[in-house]
C-alpha positions as CSV (number, residue, x, y, z in Angstrom):
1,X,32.0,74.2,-12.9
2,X,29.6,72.8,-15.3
3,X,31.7,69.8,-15.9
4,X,31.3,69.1,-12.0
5,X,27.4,70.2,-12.0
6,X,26.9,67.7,-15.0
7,X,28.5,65.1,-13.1
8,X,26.7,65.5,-9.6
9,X,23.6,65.3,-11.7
10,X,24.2,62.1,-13.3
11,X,25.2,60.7,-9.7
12,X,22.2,62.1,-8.2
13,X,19.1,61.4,-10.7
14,X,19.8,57.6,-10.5
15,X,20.1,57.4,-6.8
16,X,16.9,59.2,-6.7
17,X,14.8,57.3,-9.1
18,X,15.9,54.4,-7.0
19,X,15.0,55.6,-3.4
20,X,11.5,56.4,-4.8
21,X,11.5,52.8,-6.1
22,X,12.7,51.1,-3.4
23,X,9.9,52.9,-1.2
24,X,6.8,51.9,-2.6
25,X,5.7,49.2,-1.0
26,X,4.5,45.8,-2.7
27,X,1.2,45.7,-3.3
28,X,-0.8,43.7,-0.7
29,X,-2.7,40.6,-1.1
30,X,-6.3,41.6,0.2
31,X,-8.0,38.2,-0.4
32,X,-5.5,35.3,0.2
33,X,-8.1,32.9,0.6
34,X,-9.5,33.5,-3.1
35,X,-5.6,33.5,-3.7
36,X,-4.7,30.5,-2.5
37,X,-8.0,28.1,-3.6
38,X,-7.6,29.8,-7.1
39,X,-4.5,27.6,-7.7
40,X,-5.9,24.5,-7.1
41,X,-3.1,23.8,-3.9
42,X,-1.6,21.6,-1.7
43,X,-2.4,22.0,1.8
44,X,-0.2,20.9,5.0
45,X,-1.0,21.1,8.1
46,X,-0.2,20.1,12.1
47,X,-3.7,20.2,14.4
48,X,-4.1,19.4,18.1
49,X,-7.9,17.9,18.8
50,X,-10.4,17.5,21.9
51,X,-14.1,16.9,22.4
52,X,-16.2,14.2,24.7
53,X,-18.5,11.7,24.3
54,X,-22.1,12.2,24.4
55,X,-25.3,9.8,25.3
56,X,-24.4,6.9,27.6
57,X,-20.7,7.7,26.7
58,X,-20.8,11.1,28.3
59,X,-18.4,10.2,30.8
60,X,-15.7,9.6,27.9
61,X,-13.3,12.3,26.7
62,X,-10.8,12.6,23.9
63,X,-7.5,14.2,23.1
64,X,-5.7,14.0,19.5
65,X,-2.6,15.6,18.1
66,X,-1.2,15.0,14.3
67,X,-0.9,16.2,10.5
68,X,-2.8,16.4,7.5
69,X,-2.2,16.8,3.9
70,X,-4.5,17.0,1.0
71,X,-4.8,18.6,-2.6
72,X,-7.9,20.8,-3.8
73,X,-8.7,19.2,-7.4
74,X,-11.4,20.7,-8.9
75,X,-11.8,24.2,-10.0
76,X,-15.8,25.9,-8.3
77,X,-18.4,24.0,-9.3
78,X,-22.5,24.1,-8.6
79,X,-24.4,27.4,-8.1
80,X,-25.5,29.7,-4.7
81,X,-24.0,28.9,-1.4
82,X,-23.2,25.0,-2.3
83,X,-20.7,26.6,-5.1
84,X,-17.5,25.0,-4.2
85,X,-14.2,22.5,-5.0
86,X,-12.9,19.1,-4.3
87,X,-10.4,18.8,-2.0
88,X,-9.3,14.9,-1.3
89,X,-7.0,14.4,2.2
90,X,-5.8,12.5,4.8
91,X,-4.7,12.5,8.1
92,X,-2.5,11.0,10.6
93,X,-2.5,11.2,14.8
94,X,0.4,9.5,16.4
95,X,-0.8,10.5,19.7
96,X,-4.6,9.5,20.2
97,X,-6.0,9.2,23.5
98,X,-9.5,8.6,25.1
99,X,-10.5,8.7,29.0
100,X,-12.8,7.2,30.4
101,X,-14.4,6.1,34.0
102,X,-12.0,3.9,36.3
103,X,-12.5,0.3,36.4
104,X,-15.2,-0.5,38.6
105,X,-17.8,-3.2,39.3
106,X,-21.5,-2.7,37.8
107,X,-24.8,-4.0,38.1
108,X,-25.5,-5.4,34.7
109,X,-28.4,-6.0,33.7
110,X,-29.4,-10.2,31.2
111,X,-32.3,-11.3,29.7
112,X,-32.4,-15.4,30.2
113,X,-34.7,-18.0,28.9
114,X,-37.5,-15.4,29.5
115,X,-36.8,-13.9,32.6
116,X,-34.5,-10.3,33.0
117,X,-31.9,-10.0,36.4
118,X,-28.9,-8.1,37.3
119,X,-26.0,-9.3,38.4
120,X,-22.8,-7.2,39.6
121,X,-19.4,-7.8,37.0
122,X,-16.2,-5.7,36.4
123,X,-15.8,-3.6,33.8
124,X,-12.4,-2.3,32.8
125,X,-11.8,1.9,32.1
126,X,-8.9,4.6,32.3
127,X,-7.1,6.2,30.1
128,X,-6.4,3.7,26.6
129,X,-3.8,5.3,24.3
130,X,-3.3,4.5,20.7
131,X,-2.8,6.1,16.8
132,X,-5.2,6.9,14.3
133,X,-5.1,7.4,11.0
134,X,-8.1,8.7,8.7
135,X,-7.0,7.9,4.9
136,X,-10.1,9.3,3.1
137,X,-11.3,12.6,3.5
138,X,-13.8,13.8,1.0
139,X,-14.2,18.1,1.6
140,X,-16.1,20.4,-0.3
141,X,-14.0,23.4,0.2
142,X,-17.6,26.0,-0.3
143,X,-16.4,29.3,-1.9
144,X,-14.1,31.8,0.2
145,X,-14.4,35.4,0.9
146,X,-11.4,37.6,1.3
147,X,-9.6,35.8,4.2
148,X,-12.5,32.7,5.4
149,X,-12.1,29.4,3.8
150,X,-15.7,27.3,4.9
151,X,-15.7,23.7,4.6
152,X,-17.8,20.5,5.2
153,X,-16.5,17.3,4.8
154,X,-16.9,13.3,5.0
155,X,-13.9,10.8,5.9
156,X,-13.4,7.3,7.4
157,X,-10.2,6.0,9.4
158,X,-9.2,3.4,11.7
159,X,-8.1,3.9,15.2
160,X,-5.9,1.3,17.2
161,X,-5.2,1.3,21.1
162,X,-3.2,0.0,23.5
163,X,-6.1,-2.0,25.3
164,X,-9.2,-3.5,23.9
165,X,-11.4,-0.2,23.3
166,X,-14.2,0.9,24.7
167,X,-13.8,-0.4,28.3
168,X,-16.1,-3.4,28.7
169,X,-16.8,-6.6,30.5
170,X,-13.3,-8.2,32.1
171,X,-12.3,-11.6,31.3
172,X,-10.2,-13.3,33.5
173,X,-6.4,-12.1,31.6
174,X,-8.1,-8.5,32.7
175,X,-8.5,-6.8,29.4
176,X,-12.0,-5.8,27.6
177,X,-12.5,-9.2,26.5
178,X,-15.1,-8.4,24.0
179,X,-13.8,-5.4,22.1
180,X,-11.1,-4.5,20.1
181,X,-7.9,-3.0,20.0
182,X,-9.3,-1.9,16.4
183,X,-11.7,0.6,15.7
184,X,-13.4,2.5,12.6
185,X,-14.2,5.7,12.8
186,X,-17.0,6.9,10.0
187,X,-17.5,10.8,10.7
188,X,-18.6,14.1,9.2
189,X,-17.7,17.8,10.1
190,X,-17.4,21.7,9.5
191,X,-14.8,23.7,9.6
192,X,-12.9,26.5,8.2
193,X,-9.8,28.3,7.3
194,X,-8.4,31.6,8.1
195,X,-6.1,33.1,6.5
196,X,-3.6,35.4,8.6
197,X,-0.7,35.9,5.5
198,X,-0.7,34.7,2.2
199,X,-1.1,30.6,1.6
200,X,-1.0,30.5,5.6
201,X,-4.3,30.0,7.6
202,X,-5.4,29.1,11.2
203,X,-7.8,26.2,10.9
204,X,-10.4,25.4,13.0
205,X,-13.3,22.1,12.5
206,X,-16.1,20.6,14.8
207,X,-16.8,16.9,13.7
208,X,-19.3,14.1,15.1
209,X,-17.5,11.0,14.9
210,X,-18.9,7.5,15.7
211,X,-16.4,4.9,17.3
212,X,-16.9,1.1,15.9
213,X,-15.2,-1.9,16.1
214,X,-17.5,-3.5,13.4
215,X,-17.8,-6.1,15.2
216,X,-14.2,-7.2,15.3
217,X,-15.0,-8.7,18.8
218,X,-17.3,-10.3,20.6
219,X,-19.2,-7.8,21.3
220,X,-19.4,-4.3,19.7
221,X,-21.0,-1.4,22.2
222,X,-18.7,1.7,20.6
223,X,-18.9,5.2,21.2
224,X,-22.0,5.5,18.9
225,X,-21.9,9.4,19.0
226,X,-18.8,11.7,20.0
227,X,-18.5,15.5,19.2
228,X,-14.9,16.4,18.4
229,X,-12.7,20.0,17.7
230,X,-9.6,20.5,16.2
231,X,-7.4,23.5,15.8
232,X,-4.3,23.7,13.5
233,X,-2.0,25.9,11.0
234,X,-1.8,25.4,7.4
235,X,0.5,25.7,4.4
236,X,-0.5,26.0,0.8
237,X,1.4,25.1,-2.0
């Protein structure tokens, strides 16, 4: 009888000790933002992207989809709410499009030799579809709180569509004779991440971009102001 007690209780203790390990839970990460910058990471991401134009191009809107990558390179510098770190990306849209009014004919007006007139001409419009990429992105990722990742940033790219963009004056093979298919696009924004798990986060960003063919053709009347929003999902590595 002891022999069998003995061994019951060398069957049992182990069994035990391992149920009460195997029920305590992992400890949970309540700051994954903090986490995540803290290691200097990677960050991937997918984003779909709207806004409108504003000013004369009020009548313009905007749709983007695409991904980004970048790397966070600096550990928190500078002091009070500017206390941040470095974060160098890019990003790439192979859908890009932009709407604007249908072709139509328009009073326009010239100044000539001294005297101003008007004088009706057809403009071209629709929808123009294209790419974009944006190959610097300077962001100042500002310092997290538990689960909020602010940013502001600064980035350039280049932006090519299927027509000569914006819609302009029509020559006679019917395209925007003097615009381009080619267009920079100098821009600054806010944004931020959230982070729903650990190194995952919802992003959301609000930029003003301007739209510029740098005088590439002709004639270079742009999209001089346009507000734009992304949303998107990150990974960081």
């Amino acid at each position: 009888m002891k022999q069998l007690s003995a061994a019951l209780f060398c069957l049992l203790v182990p069994g035990i000790a391992a149920a009460q390990g195997s029920g305590t839970p992992a400890p949970a990460n309540h700051a994954p933002a903090s986490a995540a910058l803290a290691t200097d990471p990677w960050e991937y991401g997918v984003f779909f992207g709207g806004g409108f134009g504003v000013g004369d191009r009020s009548d313009f809107s905007f749709t983007n989809a695409g991904v980004r990558v970048g790397k966070v390179l600096t550990n928190q510098y500078l002091p009070g709410f500017l206390r941040g770190q470095f974060e160098y990306a890019a990003d790439f849209m192979p859908y890009w499009q932009s709407f604007t009014p249908a072709p139509s004919v328009r009073a326009t007006t010239y100044t000539f030799d001294g005297q101003t007139g008007s004088v009706p001409l057809p403009y071209g419009g629709g929808t123009f579809t294209g790419l974009s990429i944006t190959p610097i992105i300077l962001r100042w990722d500002l310092k997290p709180t538990k689960r909020i990742a602010p940013y502001l940033q600064g980035a350039g790219g280049l932006i090519w569509t299927n027509h000569k963009y914006p819609p302009d004056v029509l020559v006679p093979e019917g395209t925007s004779g003097g615009t381009s298919v080619w267009n920079f696009t100098p821009q600054f924004g806010v944004g931020l991440h959230y982070f729903v798990r650990d190194r995952q986060a919802i992003d959301l960003q609000a930029s003003a971009v301007h739209i510029s063919s740098a005088s590439l053709g002709d004639r270079n009347p742009g999209v001089n102001a346009s507000v734009q929003f992304q949303i998107g999902y990150s990974w960081w590595k």
